[in-house]
N, C-alpha and C positions, 0 to 999 in steps of 0.2 A: 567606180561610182560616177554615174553623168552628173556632174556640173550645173549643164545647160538644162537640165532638167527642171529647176527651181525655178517660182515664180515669185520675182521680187515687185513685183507690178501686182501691185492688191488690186482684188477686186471694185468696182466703183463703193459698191456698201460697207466694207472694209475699208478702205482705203478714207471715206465721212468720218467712219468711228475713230478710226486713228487720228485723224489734226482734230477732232475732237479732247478724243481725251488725254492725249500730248500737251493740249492746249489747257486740260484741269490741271494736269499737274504741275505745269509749269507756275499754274494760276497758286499751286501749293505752296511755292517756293521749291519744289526739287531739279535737282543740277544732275542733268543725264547727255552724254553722246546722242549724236545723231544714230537712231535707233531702224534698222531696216527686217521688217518682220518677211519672211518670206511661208508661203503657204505650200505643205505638203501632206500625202498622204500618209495614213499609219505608218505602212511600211519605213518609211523616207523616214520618220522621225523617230521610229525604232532603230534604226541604220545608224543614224544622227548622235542620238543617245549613246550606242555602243562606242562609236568613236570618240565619248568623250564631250559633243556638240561640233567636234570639227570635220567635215565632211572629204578635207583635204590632208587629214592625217595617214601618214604609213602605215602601209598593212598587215596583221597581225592576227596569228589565228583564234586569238584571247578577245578580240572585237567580235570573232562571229559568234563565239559561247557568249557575249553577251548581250547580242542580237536575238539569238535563240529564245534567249531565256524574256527576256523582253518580249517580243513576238509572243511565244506563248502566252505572256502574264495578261498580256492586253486582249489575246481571242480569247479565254478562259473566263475574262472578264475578272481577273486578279489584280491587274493595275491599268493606269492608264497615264500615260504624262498629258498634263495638261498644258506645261509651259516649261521653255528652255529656252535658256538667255546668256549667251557669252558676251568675257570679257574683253572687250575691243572697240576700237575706234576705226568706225562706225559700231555701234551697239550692234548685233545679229539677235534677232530671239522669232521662234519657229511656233507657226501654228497648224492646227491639226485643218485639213481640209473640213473634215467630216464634221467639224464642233457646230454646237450650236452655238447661235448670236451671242447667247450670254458667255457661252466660256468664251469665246473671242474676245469679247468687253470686257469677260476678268483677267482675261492672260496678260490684252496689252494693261489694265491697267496694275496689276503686279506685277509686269514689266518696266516700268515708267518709275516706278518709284522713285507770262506775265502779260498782262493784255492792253492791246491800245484800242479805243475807238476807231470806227473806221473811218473818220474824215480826216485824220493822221495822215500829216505829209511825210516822205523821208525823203532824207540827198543820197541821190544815188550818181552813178559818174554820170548819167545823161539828164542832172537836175532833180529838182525835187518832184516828188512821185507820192501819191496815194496812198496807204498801206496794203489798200484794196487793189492794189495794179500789182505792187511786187511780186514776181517771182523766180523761182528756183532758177537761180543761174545770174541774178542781176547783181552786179555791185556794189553795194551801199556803202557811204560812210561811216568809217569806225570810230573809237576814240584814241585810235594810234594815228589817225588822221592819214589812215591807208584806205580805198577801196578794196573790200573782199567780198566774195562772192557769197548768197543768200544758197544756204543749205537744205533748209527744210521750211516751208511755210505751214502755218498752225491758224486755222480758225474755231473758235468753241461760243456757246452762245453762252452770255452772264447776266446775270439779275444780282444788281445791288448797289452800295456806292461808289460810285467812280467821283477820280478827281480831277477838277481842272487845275492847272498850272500853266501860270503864263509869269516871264518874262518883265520886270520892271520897264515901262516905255515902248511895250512891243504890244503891234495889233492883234495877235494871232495868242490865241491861248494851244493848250491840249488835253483831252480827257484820257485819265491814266488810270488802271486799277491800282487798289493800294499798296499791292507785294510788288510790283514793278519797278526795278530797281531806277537810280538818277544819279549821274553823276553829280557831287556834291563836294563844295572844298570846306575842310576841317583845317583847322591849325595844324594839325599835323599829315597835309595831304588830300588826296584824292579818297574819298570812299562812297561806296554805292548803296545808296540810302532808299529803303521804301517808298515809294510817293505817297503811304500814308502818313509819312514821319517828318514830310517835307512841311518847314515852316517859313512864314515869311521874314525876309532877311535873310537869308541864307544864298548862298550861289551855287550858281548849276555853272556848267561849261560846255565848252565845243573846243574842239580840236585846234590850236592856235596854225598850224602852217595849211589850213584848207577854207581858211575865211574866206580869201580870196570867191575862190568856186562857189559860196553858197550863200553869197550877200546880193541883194536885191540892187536895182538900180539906184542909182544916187535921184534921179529927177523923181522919183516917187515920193522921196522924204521921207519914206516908210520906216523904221524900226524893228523889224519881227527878229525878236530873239536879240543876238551880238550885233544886228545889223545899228552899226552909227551913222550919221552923217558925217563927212569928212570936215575936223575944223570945231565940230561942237564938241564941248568939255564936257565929258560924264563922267561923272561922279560914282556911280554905281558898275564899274567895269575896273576888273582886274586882270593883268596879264600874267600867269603865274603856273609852270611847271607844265610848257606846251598849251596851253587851254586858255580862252580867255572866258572869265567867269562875271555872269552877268547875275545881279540881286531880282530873285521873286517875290512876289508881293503873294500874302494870301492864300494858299487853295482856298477853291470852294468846293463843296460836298453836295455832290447831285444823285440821286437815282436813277438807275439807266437799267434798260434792258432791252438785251438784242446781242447782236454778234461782238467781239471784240478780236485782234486779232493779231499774233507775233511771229518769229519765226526766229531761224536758229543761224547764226554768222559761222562761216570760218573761221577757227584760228582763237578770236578772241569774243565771239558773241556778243559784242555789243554794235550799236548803230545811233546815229545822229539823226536827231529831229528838226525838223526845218524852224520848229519853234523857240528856237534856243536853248535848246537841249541834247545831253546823248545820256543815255538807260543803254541798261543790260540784260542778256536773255541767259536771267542764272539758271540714277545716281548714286546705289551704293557703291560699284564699281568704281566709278569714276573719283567719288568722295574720302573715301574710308583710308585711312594711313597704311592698313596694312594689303594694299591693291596696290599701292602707292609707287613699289618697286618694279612690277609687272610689266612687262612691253605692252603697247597699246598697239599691237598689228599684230595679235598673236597669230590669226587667221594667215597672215601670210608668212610667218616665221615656221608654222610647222608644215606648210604646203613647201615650203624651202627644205624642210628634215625628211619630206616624205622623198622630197627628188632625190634625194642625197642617198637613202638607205636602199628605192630603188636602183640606183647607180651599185650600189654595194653588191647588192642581189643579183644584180646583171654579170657581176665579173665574178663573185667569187662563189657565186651557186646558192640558191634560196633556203638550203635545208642549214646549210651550215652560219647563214645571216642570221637567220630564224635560231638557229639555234642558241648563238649568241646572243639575242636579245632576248630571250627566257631567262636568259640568267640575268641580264640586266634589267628588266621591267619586275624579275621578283625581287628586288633591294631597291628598290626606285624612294624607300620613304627611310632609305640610313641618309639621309641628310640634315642639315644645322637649320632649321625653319628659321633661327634669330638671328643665324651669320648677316641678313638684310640690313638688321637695326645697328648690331653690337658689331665692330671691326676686330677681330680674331687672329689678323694678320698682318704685317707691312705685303702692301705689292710688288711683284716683283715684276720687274723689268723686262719687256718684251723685247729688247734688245740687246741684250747683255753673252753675247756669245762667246767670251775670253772662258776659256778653261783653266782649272787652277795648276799652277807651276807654269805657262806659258805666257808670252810677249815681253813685257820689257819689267818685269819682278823678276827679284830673283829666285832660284827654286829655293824653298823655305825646307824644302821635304829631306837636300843633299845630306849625307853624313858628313859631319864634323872633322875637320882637317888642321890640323897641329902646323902652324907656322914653320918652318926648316929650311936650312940649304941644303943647296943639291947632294952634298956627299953626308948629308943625316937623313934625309927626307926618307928615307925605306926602313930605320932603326927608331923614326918620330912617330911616324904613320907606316906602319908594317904591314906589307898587303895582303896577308889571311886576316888580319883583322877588319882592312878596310870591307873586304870582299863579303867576310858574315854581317857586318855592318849594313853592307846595302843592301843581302838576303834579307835582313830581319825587316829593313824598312818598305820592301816590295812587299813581303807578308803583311807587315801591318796596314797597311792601303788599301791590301786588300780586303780588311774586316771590315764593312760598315758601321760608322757611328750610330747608335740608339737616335732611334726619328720613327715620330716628330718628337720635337722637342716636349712640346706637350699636347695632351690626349682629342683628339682630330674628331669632331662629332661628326662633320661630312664626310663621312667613309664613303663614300664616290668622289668627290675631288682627291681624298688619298689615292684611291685606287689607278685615278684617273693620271697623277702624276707621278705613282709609282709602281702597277704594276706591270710587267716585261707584256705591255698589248703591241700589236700593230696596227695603223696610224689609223685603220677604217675602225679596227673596235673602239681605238678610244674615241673616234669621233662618234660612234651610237651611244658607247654611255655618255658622252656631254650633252646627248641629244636629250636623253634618257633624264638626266639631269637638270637640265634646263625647263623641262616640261613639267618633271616636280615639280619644281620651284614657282613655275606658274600655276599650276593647279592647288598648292598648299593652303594661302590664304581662302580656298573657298572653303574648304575643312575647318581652317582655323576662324571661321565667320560664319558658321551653320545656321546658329541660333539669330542672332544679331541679322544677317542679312535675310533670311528666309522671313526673320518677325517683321522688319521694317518694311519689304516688299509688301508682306501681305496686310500689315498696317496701312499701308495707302493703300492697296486693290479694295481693303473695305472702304477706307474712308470715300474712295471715288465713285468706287460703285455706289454708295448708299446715298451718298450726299448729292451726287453730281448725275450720276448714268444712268442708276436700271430705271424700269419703264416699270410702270404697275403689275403689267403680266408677267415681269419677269424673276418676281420677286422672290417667288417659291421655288423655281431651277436656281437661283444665286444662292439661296441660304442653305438646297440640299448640297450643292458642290461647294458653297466653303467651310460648311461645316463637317462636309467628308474628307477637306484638308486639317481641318483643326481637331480633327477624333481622336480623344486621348487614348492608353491602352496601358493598362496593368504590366504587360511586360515591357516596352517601353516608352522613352521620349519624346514626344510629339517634338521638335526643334520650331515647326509650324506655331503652333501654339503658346509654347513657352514663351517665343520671342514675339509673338504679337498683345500677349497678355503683361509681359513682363515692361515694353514699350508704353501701354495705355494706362500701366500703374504707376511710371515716372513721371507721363506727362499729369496724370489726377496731382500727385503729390507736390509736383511742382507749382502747378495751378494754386493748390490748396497750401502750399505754404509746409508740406509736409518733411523737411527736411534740413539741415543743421543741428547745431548744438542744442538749439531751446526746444527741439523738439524729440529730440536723444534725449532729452535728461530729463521729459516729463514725462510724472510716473503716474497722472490723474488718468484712468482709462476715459471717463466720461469727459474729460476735456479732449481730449485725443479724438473723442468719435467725434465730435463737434467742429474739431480744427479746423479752418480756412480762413487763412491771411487773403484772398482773395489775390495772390500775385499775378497770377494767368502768365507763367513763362514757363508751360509746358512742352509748348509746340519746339521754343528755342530751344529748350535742354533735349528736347529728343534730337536735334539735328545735331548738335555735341556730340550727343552720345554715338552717333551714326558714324561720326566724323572719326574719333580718336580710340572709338572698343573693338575687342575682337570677342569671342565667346565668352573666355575666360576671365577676363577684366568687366565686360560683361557681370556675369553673374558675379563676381567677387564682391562687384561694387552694390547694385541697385536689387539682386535677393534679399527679404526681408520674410523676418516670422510671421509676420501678417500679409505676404504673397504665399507662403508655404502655409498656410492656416487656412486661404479664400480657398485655396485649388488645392488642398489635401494629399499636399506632397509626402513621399515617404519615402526612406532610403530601403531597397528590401538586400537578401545575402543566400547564399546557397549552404542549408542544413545537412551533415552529413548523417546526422540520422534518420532525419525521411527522408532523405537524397533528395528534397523540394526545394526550393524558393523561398523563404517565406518574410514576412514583414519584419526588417530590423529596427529601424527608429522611423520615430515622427518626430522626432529631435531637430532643433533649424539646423545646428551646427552638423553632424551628424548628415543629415540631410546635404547640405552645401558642402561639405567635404567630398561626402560620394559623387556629386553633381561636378565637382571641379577634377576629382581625379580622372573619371571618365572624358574626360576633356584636353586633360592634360595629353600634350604629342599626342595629339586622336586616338585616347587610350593606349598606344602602341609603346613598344617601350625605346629607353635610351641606352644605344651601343657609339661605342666610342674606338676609335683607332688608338692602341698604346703605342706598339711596338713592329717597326715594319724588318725588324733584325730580329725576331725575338730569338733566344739561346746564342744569337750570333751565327746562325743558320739561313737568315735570310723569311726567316716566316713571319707571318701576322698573328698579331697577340690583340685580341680585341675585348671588350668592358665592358658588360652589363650594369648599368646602375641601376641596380637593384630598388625598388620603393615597393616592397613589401607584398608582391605577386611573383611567381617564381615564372620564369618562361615555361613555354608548351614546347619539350624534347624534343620532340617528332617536328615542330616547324624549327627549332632553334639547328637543328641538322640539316634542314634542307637550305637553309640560309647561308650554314657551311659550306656547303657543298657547292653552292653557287659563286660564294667567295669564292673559294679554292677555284674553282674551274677559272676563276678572272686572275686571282695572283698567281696561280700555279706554282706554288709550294702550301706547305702544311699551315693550315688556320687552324686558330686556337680563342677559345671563347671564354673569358670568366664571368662565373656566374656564381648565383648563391639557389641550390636545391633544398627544400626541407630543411632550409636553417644551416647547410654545410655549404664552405666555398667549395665552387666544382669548376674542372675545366675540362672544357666539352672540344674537341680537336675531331677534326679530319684532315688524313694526307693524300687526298683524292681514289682511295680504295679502300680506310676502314674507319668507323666511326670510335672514337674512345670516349668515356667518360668518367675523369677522377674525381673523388671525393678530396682534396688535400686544404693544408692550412693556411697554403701559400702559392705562388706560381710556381716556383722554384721546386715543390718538392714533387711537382709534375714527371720532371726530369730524372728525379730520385727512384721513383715509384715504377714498378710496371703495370700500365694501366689494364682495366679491363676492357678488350675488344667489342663491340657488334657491331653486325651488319648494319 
């Protein structure tokens, strides 16, 4: 795949809409990576797709059937991606050449998911600066009181109230939107306060070891900002925790309309104002606890896997790399999704290479020897006995202990530190593994990230972006993403309807205890405390849910009531589908199981000895769906090809515990009570 093909240099019209509406959302409060869109053709972005979004991943023939199938879907006029957006630092997300303006304007802004005026000075290392001079590459001062370099510049136009804030004693005020954050000291610290929440009395700060560099001359007399005279006692200036913090008098509250305009810092995004101040340029990626684990350069961590496995390929022949990672990319999802949060294991030491019995212990293993002198020593300790002695103990070394000690849900890190690979295999499954583990939370945040993305693409599209004529191409293409369907889940949908019903309720006061325990419906329809902290508890919710916490928490019988939710089940008398409950509970059960480990089920490592043979003994936990045979064998079969000895699977069929084994030439599957009576039993064969 050419590389150099991609054009990350927007077109000038593109390239408007982007620090435009980069500039709304930021105006929104959302916290995103520097975000680089690059423009390709269908092709390229079906290509794109199959890989997964990474154009630098290792090559696999399971990419091209997914190319294929893609490719077709889009000339058939069966699908079409509209938008793709990886996780990483720099943000990547791809647009289609061919779009029109509006899907452009809705991609970046459900991609995107705070402003100054422009007569805003800032200190940058060659002095204070304009806001309207900055650019991409220059300097500015932070609040670590370090110069770092200006990453992305944003200009968007706004209408509304902006606030001045100025500086107690200082000539110089500043006009600031109201979501734009200000450094502000609390009793307990530094925290970054809206400037519409900024009240008089309160202190702002600036950097304490960069004063020096951004204080005006002494013969001016001037004051702008921390600037003192030397010698004059002020009373309103604290030195405290790097910063010295100077009291504001006042906002005033003006109406403005015209451009305003921000930009994004290195490292720690914030910047100092020449008016005695420093603010912050505050996303589901970046924000959400369960991203939280994820390398943030994954783009170059698998462009590093792809050089690796090509190297592999190169030495030991393509058919047989290839063929080993068939087996490894079909087990890619037996891993521990919650090994991330919950610690499962002490670690172990990456340097610990003393083998047992050897250096200065002593062998713990020897057999037992009888004190004696020399002319007893053959009648105390007799040497056929010493000699079966140390037969039995070489035998017994040789059995391995039952491991793990307990039951291993990452059955790829078992495998990985215990089955007989060679050094390149196990380095493809850790690859194999590692890639999991980056890809999982997107799975485990479907509903959640896809509602909250398309949550803001409307909000910004509707409020902020489209143009009159564009109104009727925006509501057919996002309403062709929010299309419900009788057989399944819109994720689209749910999560963008199930986000604007948290924020209504939060607003209205719709939730606690006094509002659980009233039973008046006609008070109920009526409800609103009038709190308006919808917008806050959605960015919570953004913050600390994944799908499943999600829906557990904020489904409600009056969300399954508006949108005519219903659990449906498969009949086996009209072999159909049909409607099982309109029941909430009933309903959120079905909604959570399917959710649960991405409907997939949980298998477990028991026994890497099992009979004391050296085989794997593996666990179904069972929650009341039986596996599919025919895949639960080829799952086998892939183990085995990796342990190379006999795997062994328990399971529960039609209500009987069953153990389903392959020795790498025949499949068996017992009916029995127990593991053990496996052993008893002669199983029945098939191919």
């Amino acid at each position: 795949m050419n590389l150099g093909f991609y054009n990350t240099n927007l077109p000038p019209h593109l390239r408007v809409l982007k620090d435009e509406i980069e500039g709304y959302a930021r105006g929104f409060g959302l916290d995103f990576y520097e975000t680089i869109f690059e423009v390709v053709d269908a092709d390229d972005l079906n290509e794109i797709a199959a890989y997964g979004g990474f154009p630098t991943r290792y090559p696999h023939w399971s990419f091209g059937m997914q190319y294929e199938e893609l490719k077709k879907g889009y000339e058939y006029g069966l699908s079409k991606i509209y938008e793709m957006v990886i996780n990483n630092d720099p943000c990547y997300a791809y647009l289609m050449r061919c779009n029109h303006t509006v899907d452009q304007k809705l991609v970046m802004a459900h991609v995107y998911g705070h402003c100054l005026a422009p007569e805003t000075e800032v200190i940058t290392e060659n002095g204070p600066k304009f806001i309207t001079d900055v650019r991409v590459g220059d300097l500015v001062l932070t609040h670590t009181g370090e110069f770092k370099p200006v990453r992305v510049v944003a200009r968007r136009h706004y209408s509304g109230p902006i606030y001045r804030v100025r500086v107690e004693g200082a000539d110089v005020s500043v006009r600031i939107t109201g979501e734009h954050p200000v450094a502000v000291l609390y009793e307990d610290g530094l925290k970054w306060t809206p400037a519409a929440e900024l009240l008089a009395g309160m202190f702002v700060g600036l950097p304490h070891t960069q004063t020096a560099l951004v204080g005006a001359g002494v013969e001016t007399n001037s004051r702008i900002g921390l600037w003192v005279v030397p010698g004059e006692e002020d009373h309103c200036r604290i030195e405290q925790a790097g910063f010295i913090w100077q009291c504001i008098l006042a906002p005033k509250v003006e109406l403005y309309s015209g451009y305003v305009y921000n930009f994004s810092v290195a490292e720690d995004e914030s910047y100092v104002l020449s008016a005695g101040m420093t603010v912050h340029n505050c996303d589901f990626f970046k924000n959400n606890a369960y991203f939280g684990h994820t390398t943030r350069k994954m783009m170059d961590e698998i462009a590093n896997h792809a050089a690796r496995i090509r190297r592999y390929v190169e030495r030991f022949g393509e058919d047989e790399v290839e063929s080993f990672m068939d087996k490894c990319m079909s087990i890619d999802d037996l891993i521990d999704i919650h090994s991330v949060a919950i610690k499962r294991r002490d670690d172990a030491s990456k340097y610990d290479f003393s083998p047992a019995g050897t250096g200065d212990e002593p062998d713990k293993e020897a057999p037992a020897r009888f004190k004696a002198k020399g002319y007893m020593a053959d009648y105390i300790n007799p040497r056929d006995t010493l000699k079966t002695e140390d037969e039995e103990k070489k035998l017994s070394t040789q059995r391995v202990a039952h491991f793990p000690e307990h039951p291993e849900k990452d059955v790829l890190l078992f495998l990985i530190e215990h089955a007989p690979l060679k050094n390149w295999q196990r380095d493809i499954l850790s690859i194999v593994r590692d890639e999991a583990y980056y890809f999982y939370p997107q799975a485990q945040t479907k509903v959640i990230n896809e509602g909250w993305a398309s949550f803001w693409h409307s909000t910004i599209m509707t409020q902020k972006v489209l143009q009159p004529s564009e109104v009727i191409d925006y509501a057919d293409h996002h309403s062709g993403t929010m299309a419900t369907s009788s057989r399944r889940l819109n994720p689209y949908k749910v999560g963008i309807e199930l986000l604007r019903d948290i924020e209504r309720r939060w607003n209205m006061g719709q939730f606690g205890p006094e509002w659980d325990n009233c039973e008046d419906m006609d008070k109920k329809r009526t409800w609103d405390k009038q709190l308006g902290l919808g917008r806050q508890k959605i960015f919570e919710v953004r913050k600390i849910h994944n799908d499943i916490t999600f829906i557990d928490t904020f489904l409600t019988p009056e969300f399954c009531k508006e949108y005519n939710l219903f659990s449906f089940n498969y009949q086996e008398q009209t072999k159909n589908y049909v409607i099982e409950s309109r029941e909430f509970q009933k309903i959120k059960q079905r909604l959570l199981f399917s959710l649960t480990n991405f409907g997939k089920p949980w298998i477990y490592a028991v026994d890497g000895n099992h009979r004391n043979r050296g085989e794997l003994l593996l666990r179904h936990e069972h929650n009341g769906v039986d596996l599919k045979i025919d895949e639960a064998r080829d799952v086998l079969a892939n183990v085995q090809y990796i342990w190379a000895r006999p795997v062994h699977l328990e399971t529960i069929t039609d209500g009987h515990p069953t153990v389903l084994s392959f020795d790498g030439n025949e499949h068996t599957q017992q009916v029995t009570g127990g593991t053990d009576d496996a052993s008893r039993k002669a199983p029945a064969k098939t191919k």
